[in-house]
NUDRENVO-649270 format. One record per residue (C-alpha): residue number from 1; x negated, y, z negated. Coordinates in Angstrom, 3 decimals. Layout:
BEGIN
> NUM | X | Y | Z
...
END
This chain:
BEGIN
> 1 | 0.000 | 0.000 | 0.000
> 2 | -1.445 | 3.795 | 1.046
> 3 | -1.564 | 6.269 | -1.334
> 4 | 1.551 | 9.031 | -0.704
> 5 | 2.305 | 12.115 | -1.312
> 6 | 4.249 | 11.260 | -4.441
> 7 | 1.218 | 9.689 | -6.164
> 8 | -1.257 | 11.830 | -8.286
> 9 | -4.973 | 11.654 | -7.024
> 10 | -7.305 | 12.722 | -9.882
> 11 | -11.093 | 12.190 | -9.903
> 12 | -13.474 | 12.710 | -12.888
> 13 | -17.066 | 13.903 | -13.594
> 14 | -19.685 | 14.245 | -16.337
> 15 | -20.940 | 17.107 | -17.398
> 16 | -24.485 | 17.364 | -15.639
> 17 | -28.092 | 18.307 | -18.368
> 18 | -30.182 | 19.693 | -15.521
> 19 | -29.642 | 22.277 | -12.934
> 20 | -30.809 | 19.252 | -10.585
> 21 | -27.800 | 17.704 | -11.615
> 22 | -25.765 | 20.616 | -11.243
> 23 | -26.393 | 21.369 | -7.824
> 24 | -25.597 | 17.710 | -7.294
> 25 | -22.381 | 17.877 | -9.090
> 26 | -21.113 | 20.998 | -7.236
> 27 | -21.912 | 19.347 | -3.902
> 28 | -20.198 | 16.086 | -4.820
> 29 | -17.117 | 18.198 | -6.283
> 30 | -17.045 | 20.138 | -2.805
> 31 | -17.115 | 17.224 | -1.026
> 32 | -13.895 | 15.276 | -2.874
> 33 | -11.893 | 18.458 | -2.836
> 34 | -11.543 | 17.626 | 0.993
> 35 | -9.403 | 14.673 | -0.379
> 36 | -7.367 | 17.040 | -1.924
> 37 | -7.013 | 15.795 | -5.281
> 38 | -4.247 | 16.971 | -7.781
> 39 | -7.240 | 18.023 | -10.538
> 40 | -10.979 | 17.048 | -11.861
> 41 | -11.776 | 16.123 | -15.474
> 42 | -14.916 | 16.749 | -16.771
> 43 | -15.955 | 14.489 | -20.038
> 44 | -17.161 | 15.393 | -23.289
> 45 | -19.427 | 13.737 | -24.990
> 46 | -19.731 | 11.834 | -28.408
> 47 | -19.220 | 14.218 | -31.278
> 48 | -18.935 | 17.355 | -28.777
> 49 | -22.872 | 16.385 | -27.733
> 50 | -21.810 | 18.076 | -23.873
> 51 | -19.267 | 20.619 | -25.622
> 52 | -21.293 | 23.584 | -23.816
> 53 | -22.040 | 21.872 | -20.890
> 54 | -18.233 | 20.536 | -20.595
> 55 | -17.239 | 23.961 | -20.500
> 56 | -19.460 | 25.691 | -18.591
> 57 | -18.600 | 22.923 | -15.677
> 58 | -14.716 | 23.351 | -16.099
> 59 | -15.021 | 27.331 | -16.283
> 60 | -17.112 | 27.278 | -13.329
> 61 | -14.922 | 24.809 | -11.400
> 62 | -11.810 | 26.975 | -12.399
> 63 | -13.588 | 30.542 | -11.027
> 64 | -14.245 | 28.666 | -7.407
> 65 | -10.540 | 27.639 | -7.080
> 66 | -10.256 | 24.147 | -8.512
> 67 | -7.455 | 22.325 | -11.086
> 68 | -9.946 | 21.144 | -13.761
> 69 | -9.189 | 19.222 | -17.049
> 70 | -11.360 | 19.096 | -19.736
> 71 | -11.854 | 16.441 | -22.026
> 72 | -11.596 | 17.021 | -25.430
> 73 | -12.009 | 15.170 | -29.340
> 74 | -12.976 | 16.671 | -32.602
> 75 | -15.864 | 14.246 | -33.316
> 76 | -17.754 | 16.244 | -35.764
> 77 | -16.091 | 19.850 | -34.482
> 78 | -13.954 | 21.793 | -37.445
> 79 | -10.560 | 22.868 | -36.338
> 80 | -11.598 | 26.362 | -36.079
> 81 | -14.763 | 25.417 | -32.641
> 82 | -12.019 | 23.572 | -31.712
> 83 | -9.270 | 26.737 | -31.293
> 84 | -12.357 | 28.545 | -30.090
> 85 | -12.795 | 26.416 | -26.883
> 86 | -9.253 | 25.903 | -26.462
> 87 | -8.782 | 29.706 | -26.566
> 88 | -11.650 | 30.027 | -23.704
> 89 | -9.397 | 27.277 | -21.822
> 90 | -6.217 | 28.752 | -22.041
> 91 | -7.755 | 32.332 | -21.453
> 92 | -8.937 | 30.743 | -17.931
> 93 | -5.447 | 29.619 | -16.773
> 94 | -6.671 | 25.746 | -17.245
> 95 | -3.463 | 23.566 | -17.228
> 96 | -4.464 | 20.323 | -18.162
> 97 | -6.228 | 18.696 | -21.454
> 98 | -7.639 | 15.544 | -21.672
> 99 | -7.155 | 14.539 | -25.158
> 100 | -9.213 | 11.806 | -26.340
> 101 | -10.349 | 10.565 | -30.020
> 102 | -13.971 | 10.304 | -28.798
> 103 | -16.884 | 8.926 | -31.043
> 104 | -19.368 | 10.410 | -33.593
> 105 | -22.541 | 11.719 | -32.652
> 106 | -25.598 | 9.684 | -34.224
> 107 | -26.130 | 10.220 | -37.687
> 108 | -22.819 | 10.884 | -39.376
> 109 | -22.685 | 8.038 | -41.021
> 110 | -20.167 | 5.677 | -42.548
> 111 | -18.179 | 8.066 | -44.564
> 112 | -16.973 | 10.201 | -41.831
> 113 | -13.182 | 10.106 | -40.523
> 114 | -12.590 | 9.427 | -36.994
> 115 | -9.662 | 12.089 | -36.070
> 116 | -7.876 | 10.320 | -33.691
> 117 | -6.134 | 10.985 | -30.710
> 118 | -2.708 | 11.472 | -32.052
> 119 | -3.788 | 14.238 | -34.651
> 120 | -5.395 | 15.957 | -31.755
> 121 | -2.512 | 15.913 | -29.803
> 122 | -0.305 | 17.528 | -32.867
> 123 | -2.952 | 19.633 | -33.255
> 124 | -2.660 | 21.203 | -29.836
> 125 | 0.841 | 20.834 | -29.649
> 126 | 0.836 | 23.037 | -32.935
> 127 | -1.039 | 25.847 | -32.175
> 128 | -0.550 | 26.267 | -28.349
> 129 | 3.349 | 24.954 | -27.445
> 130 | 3.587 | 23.307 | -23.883
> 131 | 0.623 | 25.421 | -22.777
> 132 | -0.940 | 22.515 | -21.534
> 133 | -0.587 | 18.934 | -19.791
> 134 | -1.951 | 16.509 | -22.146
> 135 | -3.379 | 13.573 | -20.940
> 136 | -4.363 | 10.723 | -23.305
> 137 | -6.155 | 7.370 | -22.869
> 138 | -4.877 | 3.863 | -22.834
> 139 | -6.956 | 0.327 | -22.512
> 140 | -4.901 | -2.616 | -20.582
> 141 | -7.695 | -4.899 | -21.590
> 142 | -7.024 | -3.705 | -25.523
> 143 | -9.557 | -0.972 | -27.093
> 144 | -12.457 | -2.810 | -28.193
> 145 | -11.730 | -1.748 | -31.731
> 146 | -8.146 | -2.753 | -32.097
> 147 | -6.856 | -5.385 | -34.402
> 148 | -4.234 | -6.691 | -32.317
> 149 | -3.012 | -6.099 | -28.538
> 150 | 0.378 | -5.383 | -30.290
> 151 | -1.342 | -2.606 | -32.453
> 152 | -2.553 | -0.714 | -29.379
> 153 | 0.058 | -0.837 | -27.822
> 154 | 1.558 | 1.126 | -31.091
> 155 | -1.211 | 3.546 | -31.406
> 156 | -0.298 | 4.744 | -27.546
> 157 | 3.366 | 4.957 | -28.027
> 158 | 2.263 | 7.187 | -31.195
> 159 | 0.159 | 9.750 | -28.825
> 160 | 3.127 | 9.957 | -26.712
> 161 | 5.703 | 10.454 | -29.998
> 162 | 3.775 | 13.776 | -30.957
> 163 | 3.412 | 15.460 | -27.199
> 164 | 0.965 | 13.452 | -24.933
> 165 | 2.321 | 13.648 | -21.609
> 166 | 0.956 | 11.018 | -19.710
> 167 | -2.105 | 8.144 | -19.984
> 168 | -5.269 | 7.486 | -17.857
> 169 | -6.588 | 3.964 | -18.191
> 170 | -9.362 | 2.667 | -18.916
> 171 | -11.074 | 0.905 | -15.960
> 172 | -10.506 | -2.915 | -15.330
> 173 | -10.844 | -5.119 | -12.358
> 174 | -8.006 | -7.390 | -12.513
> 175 | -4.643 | -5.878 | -11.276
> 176 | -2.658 | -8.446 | -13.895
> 177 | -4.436 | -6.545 | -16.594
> 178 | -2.311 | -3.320 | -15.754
> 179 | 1.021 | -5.578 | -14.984
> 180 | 0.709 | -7.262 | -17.967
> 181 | -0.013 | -3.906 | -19.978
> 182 | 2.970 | -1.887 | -18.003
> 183 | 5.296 | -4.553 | -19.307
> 184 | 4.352 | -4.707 | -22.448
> 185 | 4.137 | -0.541 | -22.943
> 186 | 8.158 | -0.728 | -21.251
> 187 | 9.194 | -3.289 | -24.094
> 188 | 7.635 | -1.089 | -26.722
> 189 | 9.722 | 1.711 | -25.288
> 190 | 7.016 | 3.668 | -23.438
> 191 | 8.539 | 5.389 | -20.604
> 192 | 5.896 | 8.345 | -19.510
> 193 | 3.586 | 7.686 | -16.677
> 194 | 0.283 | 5.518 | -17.038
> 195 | -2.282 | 6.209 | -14.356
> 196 | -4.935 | 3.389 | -14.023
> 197 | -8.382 | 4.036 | -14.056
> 198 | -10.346 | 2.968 | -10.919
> 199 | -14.368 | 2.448 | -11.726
> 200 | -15.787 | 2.248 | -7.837
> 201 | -18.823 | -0.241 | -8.079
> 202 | -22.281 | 1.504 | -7.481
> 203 | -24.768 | 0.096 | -9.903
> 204 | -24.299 | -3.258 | -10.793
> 205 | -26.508 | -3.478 | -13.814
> 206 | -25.474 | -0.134 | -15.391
> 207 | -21.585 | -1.414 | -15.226
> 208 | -22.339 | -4.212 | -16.733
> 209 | -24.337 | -2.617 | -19.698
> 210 | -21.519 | -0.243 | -19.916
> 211 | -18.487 | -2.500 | -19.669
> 212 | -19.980 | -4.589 | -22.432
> 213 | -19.894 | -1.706 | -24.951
> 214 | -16.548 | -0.472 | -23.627
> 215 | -14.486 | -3.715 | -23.169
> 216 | -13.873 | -3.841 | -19.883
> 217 | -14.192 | -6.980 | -18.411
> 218 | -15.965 | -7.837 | -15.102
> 219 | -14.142 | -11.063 | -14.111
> 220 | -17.406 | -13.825 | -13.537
> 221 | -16.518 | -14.081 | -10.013
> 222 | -16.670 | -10.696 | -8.813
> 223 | -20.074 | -10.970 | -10.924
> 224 | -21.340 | -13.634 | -9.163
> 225 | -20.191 | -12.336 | -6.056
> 226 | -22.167 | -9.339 | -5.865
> 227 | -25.324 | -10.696 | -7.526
> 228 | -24.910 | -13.136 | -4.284
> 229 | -26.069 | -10.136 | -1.993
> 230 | -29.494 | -9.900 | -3.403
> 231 | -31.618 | -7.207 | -1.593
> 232 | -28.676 | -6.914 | 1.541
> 233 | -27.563 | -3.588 | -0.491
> 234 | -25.783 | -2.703 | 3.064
> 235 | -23.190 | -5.769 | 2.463
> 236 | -22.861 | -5.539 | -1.045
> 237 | -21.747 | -2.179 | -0.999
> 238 | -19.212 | -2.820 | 1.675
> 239 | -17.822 | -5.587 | 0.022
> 240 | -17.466 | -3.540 | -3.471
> 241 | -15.885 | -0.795 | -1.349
> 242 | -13.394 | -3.393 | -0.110
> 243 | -12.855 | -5.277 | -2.994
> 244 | -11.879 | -1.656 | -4.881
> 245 | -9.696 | -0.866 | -1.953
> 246 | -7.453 | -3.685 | -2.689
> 247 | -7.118 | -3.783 | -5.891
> 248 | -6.085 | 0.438 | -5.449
> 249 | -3.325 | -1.032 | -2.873
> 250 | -2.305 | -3.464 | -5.349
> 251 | -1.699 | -1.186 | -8.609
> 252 | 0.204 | 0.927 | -6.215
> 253 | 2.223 | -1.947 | -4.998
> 254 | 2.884 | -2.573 | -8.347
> 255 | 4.192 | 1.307 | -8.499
> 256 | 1.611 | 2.901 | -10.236
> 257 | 1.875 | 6.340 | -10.291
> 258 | -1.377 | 7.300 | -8.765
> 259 | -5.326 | 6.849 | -9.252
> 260 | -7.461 | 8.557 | -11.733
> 261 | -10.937 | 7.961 | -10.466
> 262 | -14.212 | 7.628 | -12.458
> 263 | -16.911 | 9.106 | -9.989
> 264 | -19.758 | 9.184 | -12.061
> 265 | -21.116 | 12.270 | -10.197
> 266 | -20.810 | 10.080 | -6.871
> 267 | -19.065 | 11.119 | -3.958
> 268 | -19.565 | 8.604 | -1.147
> 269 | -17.883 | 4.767 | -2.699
> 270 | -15.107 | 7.276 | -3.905
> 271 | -14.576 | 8.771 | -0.467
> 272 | -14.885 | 5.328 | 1.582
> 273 | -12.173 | 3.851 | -0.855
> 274 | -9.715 | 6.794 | -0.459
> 275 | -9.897 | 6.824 | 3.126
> 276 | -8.640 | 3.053 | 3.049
> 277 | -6.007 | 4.154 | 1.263
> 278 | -5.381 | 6.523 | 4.072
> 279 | -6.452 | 9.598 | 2.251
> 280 | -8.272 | 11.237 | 4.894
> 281 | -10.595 | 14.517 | 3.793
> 282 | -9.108 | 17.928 | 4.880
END
């Protein structure tokens, strides 16, 4: 199944340390905007560690035209750096919040409280109204840290209780996952849109590092399938292109609402995939 009109495009980026990276970033932001995508995110990371850098990207993205969303968790910030940056956000017409629970930066220790995603959420919701779109995160394959698949399930239909609007996934590469999840979030009475996360495959060995510590799982298969290639880098990244490709058509088949992409700063895999999906650049 193409991706229509009616289904939201959305493609994310980090926030880049160099002005190397920068350059890059702007380039590769330039270049999916042909796409025409409904917005950008831009992450945040662990404890705020990017909070600068998040915004500076987002402000910057905002000035030359573009829908961006920033993503956003208290980690170690106080309530009041918090209302700061969401000031500077709302003062810049941005539309859209990513609201996330996040992690801790290094060093806090045991005895510090992980806000979560929920109290965010209220948070925002208290001090700013409907001002913004407020996106939160939800994990078909279960958040590594949950006690029970029943429990996260819980802990998303809370984020959407006190305002969240809508969900982004976390990545996965089996279709059933999201099925399976969809059912289960329209038995607990979950009715607002879910957009899957789609993770094209670049780097084999970095995904794999990175899906450990996440909980995604990379079905052995696909695995072994792409370690098949060897040094043919040509083939293998065809075949991950295709392989993405269909499993995009599929989660639309199964009337997802659109695609939230993960670029990782990467314009190319995310380009070939969207133009299977009949998404041609502009």
């Amino acid at each position: 199944m193409p991706l229509q009109k009616k289904h939201r495009l959305s493609f994310e980026f980090f926030p880049p340390k160099t002005e190397k990276g920068a350059s890059k970033l702007r380039a590769t932001r330039n270049q999916l905007a042909r796409l025409s995508p409904d917005f950008f995110s831009v992450t945040y990371g662990a404890g705020g560690s990017t909070r600068d850098n998040t915004r500076d990207v987002v402000l910057e993205g905002i000035r030359d035209g573009y829908a961006i969303a920033p993503h956003l968790s208290f980690g170690g910030d106080t309530q009041d750096s918090i209302r700061s940056l969401l000031d500077q956000y709302a003062a810049a017409k941005v539309e859209r919040i990513v609201a996330l629970r996040g992690d801790l930066p290094s060093g806090y220790g045991d005895g510090s409280r992980l806000v979560h995603a929920s109290e965010l959420v209220e948070f925002i919701r208290a001090h700013y109204g409907s001002a913004f779109h407020l996106e939160v995160a939800a994990y078909p394959e279960i958040h590594p840290e949950a006690e029970s698949y029943d429990s996260d399930i819980g802990f998303l239909k809370q984020k959407f209780e006190v305002g969240a609007d809508s969900a982004i996934t976390q990545y996965f590469y089996n279709a059933d996952a999201y099925a399976r999840f969809m059912e289960s979030c329209a038995r607990a009475g979950i009715n607002k849109p879910v957009y899957p996360g789609v993770m094209p495959i670049t780097n084999f060995e970095n995904l794999k590092r990175f899906s450990a510590n996440c909980g995604a799982e990379i079905p052995r298969w696909l695995g072994y399938r792409i370690e098949s290639y060897g040094d043919d880098l040509h083939a293998r990244d065809q075949f991950c292109i295709e392989f993405i490709s269909e499993l995009c058509e599929k989660l639309l088949a199964m009337d997802a609402p659109g695609l939230h992409f993960y670029t990782m700063n990467q314009a190319a895999s995310v380009e070939a995939i969207c133009q299977r999906l009949g998404v041609n650049a502009s």
